[in-house]
C-alpha positions, 0 to 999 in steps of 0.5 A: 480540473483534476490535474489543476488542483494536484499541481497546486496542492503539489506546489503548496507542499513543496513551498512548505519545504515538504517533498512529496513522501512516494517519490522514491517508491513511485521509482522502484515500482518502474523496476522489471519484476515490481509488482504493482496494483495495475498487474491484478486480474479482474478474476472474481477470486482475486478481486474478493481476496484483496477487497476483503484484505483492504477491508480488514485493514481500514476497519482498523482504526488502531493503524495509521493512514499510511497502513490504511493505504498500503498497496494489496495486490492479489494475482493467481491467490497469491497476495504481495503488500507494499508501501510504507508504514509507521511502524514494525507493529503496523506492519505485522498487524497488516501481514496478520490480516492478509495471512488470515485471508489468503493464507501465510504461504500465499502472502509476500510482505514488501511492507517498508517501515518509515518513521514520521519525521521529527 
């Protein structure tokens, strides 16, 4: 049933002339050395590291629903942000809230910044 609705709701957007907006970062996360969500260890350390990041950051309504769902991944207390976002801002405020939580040192922001388009 799952896969059914993705594939309508996939050939609704592409018959509105919209392709799907990840398509490019779903490819470079295929890339040797990519960090991705999958890699995060179950340890209760960075577990509470990313959920206390993700929650600072959806509780902030100012940011935008791509900021809401930037990628958090935590391993070995180091943190790695990814995805894009709307603007320089929303990315600074999103290092800002991971920085406090986990340290600055132990934060890599791979934060893209992409524009809505016009």
């Amino acid at each position: 049933m799952k896969a059914t609705l993705f594939t309508a709701i996939l050939a609704a957007a592409l018959a509105a002339g919209q392709a799907p907006d990840n398509t490019k970062t779903n490819q470079r996360d295929r890339a040797d050395g990519a960090v991705t969500a999958d890699q995060q260890k179950a340890n209760k350390t960075d577990t509470d590291v990313a959920k206390k990041i993700r929650q600072s950051v959806t509780s902030d309504k100012t940011l935008s629903t791509y900021a809401h769902n930037v990628k958090i991944v935590a391993q070995d207390g180091r943190v790695t942000l990814r995805g894009p976002v709307r603007t320089q801002a929303e990315k600074d405020e999103i290092q800002q809230k991971a920085a406090a939580i986990a340290g600055a040192a132990n934060v890599t922001n791979e934060i893209e910044i992409v524009p809505e388009k016009k």
